[in-house]
C-alpha positions as CSV (number, residue, x, y, z in Angstrom):
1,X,94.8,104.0,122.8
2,X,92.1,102.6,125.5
3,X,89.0,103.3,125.0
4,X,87.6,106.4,126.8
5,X,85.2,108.1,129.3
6,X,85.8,111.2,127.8
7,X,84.8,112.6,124.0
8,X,87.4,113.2,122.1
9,X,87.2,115.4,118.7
10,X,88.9,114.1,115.7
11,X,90.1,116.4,112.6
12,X,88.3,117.8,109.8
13,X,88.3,117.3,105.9
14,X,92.0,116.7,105.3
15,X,91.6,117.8,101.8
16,X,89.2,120.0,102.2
17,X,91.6,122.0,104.3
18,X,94.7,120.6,102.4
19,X,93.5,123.2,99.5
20,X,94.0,126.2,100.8
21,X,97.7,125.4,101.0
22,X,97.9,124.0,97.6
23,X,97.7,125.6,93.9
24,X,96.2,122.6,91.9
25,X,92.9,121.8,92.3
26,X,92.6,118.7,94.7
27,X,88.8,117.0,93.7
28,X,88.5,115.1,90.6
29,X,92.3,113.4,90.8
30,X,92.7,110.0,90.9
31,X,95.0,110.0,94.1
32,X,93.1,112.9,95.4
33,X,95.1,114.6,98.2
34,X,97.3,111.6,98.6
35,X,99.7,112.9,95.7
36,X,100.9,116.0,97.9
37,X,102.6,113.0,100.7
38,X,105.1,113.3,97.7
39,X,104.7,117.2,95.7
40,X,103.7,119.5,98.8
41,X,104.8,118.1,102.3
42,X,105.1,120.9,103.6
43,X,101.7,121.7,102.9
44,X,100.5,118.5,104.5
45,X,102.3,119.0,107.4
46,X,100.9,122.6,107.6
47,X,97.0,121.3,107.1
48,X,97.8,118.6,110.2
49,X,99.1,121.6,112.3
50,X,95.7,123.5,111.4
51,X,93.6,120.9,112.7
52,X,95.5,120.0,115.7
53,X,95.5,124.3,116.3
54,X,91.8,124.5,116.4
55,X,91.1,121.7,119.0
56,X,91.2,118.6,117.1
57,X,92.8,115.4,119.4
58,X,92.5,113.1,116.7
59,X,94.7,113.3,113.1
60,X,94.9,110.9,110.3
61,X,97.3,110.3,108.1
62,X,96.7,111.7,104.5
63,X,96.3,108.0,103.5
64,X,92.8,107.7,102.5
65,X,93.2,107.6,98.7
66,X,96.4,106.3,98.9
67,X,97.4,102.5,97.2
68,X,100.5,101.5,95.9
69,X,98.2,100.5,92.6
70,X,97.5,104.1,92.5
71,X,101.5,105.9,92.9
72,X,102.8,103.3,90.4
73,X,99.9,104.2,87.9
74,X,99.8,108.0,88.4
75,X,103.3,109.0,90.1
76,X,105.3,106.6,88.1
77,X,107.0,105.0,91.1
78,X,107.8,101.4,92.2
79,X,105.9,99.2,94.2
80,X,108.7,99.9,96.9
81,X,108.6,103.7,96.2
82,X,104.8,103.6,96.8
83,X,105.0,101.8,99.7
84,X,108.0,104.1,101.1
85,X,104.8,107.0,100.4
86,X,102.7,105.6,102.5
87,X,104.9,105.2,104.9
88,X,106.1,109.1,104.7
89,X,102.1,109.9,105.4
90,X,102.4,108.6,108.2
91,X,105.7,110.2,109.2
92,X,103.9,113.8,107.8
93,X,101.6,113.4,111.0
94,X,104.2,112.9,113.3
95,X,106.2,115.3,112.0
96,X,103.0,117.5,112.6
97,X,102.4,116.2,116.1
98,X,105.8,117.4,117.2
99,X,105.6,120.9,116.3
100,X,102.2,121.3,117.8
101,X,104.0,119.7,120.9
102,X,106.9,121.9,120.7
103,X,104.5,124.8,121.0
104,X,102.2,123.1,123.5
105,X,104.6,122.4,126.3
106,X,104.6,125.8,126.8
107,X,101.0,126.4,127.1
108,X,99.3,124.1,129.8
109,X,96.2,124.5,127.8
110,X,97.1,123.3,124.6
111,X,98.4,120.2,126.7
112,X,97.3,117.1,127.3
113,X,98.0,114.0,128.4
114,X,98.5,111.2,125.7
115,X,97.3,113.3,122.8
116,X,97.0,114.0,120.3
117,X,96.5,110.4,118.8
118,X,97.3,109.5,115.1
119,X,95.4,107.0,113.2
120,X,96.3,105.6,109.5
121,X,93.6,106.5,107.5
122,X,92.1,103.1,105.9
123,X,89.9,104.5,103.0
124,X,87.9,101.6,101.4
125,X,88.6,99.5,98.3
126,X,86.5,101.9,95.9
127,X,88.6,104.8,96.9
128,X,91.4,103.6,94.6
129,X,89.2,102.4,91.7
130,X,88.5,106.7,90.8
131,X,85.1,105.9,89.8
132,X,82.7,106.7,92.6
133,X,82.3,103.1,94.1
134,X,83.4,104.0,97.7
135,X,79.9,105.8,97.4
136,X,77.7,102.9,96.3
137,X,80.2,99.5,97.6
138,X,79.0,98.2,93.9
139,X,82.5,96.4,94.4
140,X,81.4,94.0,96.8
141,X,79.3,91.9,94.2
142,X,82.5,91.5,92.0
143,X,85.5,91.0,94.4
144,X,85.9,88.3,96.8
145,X,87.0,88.9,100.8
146,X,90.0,87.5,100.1
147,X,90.7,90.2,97.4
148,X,89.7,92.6,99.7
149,X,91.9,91.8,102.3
150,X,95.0,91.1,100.3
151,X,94.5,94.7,99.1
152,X,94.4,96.6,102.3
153,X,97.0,94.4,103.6
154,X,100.0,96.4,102.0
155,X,98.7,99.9,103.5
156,X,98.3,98.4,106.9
157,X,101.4,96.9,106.7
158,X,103.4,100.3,105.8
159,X,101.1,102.3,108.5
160,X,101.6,100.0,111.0
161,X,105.6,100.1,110.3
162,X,105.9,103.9,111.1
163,X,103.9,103.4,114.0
164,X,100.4,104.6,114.5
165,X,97.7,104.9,117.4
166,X,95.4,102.8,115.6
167,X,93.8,102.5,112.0
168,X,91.0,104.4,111.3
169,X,89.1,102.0,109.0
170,X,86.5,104.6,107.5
171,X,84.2,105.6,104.6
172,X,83.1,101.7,103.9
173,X,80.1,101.5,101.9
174,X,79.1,98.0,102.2
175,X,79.3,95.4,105.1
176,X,81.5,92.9,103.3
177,X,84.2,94.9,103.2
178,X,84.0,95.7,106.7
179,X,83.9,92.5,108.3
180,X,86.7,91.1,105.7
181,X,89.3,94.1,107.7
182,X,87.9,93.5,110.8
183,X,88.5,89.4,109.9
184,X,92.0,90.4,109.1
185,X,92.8,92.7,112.0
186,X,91.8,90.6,114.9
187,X,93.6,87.6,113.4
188,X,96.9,89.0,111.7
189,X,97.5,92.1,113.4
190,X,97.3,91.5,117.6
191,X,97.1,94.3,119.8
192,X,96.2,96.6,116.5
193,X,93.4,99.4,117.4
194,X,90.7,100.2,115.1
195,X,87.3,102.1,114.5
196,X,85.1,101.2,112.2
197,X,83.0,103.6,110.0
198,X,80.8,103.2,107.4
199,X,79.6,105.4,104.6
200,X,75.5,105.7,104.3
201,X,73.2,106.9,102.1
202,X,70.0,107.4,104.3
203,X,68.6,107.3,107.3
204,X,68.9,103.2,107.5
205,X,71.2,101.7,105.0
206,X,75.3,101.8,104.1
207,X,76.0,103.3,100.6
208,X,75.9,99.9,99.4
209,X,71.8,99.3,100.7
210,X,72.7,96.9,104.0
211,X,70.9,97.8,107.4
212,X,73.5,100.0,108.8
213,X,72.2,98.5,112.2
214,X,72.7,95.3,111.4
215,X,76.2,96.4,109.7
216,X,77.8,98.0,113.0
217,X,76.3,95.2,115.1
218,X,77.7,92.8,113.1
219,X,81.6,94.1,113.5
220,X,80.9,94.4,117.0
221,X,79.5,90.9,117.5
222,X,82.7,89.7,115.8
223,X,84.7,92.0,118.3
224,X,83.3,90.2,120.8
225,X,83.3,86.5,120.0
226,X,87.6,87.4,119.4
227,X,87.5,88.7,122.8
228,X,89.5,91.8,121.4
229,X,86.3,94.5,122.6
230,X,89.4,96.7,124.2
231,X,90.6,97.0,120.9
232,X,87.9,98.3,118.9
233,X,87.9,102.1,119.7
234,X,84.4,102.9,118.1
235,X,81.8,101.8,115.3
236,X,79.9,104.2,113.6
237,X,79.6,106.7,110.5
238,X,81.6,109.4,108.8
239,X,81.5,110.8,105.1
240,X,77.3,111.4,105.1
241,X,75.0,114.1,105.7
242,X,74.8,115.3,109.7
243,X,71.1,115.0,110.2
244,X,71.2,111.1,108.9
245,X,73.5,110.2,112.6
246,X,70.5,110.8,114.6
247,X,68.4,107.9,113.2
248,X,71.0,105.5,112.3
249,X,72.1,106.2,115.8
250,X,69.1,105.2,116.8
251,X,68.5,102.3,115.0
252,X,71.5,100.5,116.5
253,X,70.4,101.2,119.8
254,X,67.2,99.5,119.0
255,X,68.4,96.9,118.0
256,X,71.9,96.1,120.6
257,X,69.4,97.1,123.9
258,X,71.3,97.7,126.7
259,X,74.7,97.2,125.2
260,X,77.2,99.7,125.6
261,X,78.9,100.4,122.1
262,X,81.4,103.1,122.0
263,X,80.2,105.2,119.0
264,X,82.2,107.2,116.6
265,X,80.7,110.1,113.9
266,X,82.4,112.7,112.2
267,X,79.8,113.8,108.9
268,X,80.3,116.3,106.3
269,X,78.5,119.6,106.2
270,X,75.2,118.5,104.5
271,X,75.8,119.5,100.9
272,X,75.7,117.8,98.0
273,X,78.4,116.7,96.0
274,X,77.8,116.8,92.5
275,X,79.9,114.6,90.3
276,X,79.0,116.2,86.9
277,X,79.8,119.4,87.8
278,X,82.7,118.0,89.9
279,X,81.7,120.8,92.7
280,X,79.8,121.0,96.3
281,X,76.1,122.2,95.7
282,X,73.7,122.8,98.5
283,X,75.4,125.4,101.0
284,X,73.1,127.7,101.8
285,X,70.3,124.5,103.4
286,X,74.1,123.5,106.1
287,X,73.7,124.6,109.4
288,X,76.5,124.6,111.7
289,X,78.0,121.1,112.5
290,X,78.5,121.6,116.1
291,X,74.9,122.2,116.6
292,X,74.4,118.3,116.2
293,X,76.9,117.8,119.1
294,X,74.7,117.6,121.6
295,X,72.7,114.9,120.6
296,X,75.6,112.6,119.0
297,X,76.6,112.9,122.3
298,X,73.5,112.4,124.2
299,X,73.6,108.8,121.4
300,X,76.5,107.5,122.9
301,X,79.4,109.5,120.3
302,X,82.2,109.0,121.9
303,X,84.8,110.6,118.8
304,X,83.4,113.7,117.2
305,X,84.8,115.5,114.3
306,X,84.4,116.6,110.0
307,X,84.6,114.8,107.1
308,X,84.0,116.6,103.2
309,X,84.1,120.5,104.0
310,X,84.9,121.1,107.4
311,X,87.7,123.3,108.1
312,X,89.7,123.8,111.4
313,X,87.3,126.5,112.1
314,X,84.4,124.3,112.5
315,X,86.6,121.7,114.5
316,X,87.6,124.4,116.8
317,X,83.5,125.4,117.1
318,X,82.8,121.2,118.3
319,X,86.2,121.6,120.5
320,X,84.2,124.4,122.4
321,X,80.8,122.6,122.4
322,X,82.6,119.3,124.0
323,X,84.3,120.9,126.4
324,X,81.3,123.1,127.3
325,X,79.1,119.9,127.8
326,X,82.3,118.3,129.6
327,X,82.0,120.9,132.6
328,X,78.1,120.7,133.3
């Protein structure tokens, strides 16, 4: 994947979408979707095809929750048979990717050139922990870089086996963990393409309380100084409430100048998730997602899509407002 003059939309919630397929309630599990790569395939291939259906150029694999930590604890299997999962994510997507293909050769439409793309999902290191970390990076006071690193090792490694696009390195909350992947990528893994995006609490700061500024200059500096810029398909922010992109947006800007950095956003719907109750709270304050569109584009977005709650339909409403802004 080269990096792009045109914007590209990536998928929605994966198991937001993934639960209309499935019977069992999805939030609140330790593994979270990443169980049904094993229970429902099926289903997982289905929620891929819905997203690819509606416009989306981008998929992940159903990886995000997914650690071999995580199967052995909660599906009983070995280390092999948890890596063999992960691996089977990844072949879910394809598996999706052809049958939207199969279909699209007929349509010159639904065609197009090199895509769609498929990127391993690379959740952070509080994702597996089940305890809300990934939302606060309260990790990164306790574990070292070199713990990080040796954890996502394993999950790049089986992603990267089945053959991927790129990784999608996404929902980090703190800036250690960042650079730590980034570290590992551009010296273990040549020719491996990434994005970068970070979880944030506000209109300034990462989950964890770091300048997200500073944060997503930082992993591009250290692009840079590896001479591996051609690799890094975006920086930005996913998993966070829309009208927080504009500012942080902006605040990078301020502070890079005149440097061109390709920019990558794909928020949840604005509401509130509340971990009590175990339930989304807030709908009714949400406005549309692709009414942001414009201006993440106007900021330099260069990979739109959802995160938390947004369904192929609203994917399929930012395919239209892209495309529209693509012919002016």
């Amino acid at each position: 994947m080269s990096t792009q003059s045109r914007i590209l939309v990536k998928c929605g919630g994966f198991s937001t979408q993934l639960a209309r397929h499935v019977d069992e309630k999805i939030d609140g599990h330790p593994l979270w979707g990443s169980r049904f790569d094993q229970q429902n395939p099926e289903a997982v291939v289905q929620t891929h095809l819905d997203y690819l259906e509606n416009g989306a150029q981008i998929i992940l694999s159903n990886t995000y929750q997914s650690s071999i930590e995580g199967f052995m604890e909660y599906l009983s299997l070995s280390r092999e048979e948890s890596i063999q999962l992960i691996r089977k994510s990844v072949q879910l997507a394809k598996e999706a990717k052809s049958k939207y293909l199969d279909v699209a050769k007929n349509d010159e439409e639904m065609l197009e050139p090199n895509l769609p793309l498929i990127l391993a999902s690379i959740g952070p290191y509080g994702a597996h922990l089940h305890d809300g970390s990934e939302y606060k990076g309260s990790y990164s006071k306790r574990v070292s870089i070199e713990d990080i690193q040796k954890w996502h090792r394993p999950r790049i490694d089986a992603c990267l086996a089945e053959g991927v696009d790129g990784l999608a390195v996404e929902t980090i909350p703190c800036q250690m963990e960042a650079e730590a992947v980034v570290d590992m990528l551009l010296k273990d893994y040549p020719n491996v393409k990434f994005w970068v995006s970070f979880q944030c609490k506000d209109e300034e700061t990462l989950a964890h309380g770091e300048q997200f500024s500073k944060a997503a200059y930082s992993i591009w500096n250290i692009v840079k100084a590896a001479n591996a810029v051609d690799r890094l398909i975006a920086v930005g922010v996913n998993c966070l409430n829309p009208k927080f992109v504009k500012p942080l947006f902006m605040s990078l800007h301020a502070l890079t100048g005149n440097e061109s950095i390709p920019l990558i956003v794909y928020s949840n719907r604005g509401e509130i998730f509340d971990e009590k109750q175990g339930e989304w709270t807030g709908i009714d304050n949400c406005v549309p997602l692709d009414s942001y569109v414009p201006e993440w584009i106007e900021l330099g977005a260069k990979i739109i899509g959802g995160c938390c709650r947004i369904y192929p339909e609203d994917i399929l409403r930012i395919r239209k407002c892209i495309d529209t802004v693509g012919k002016e």
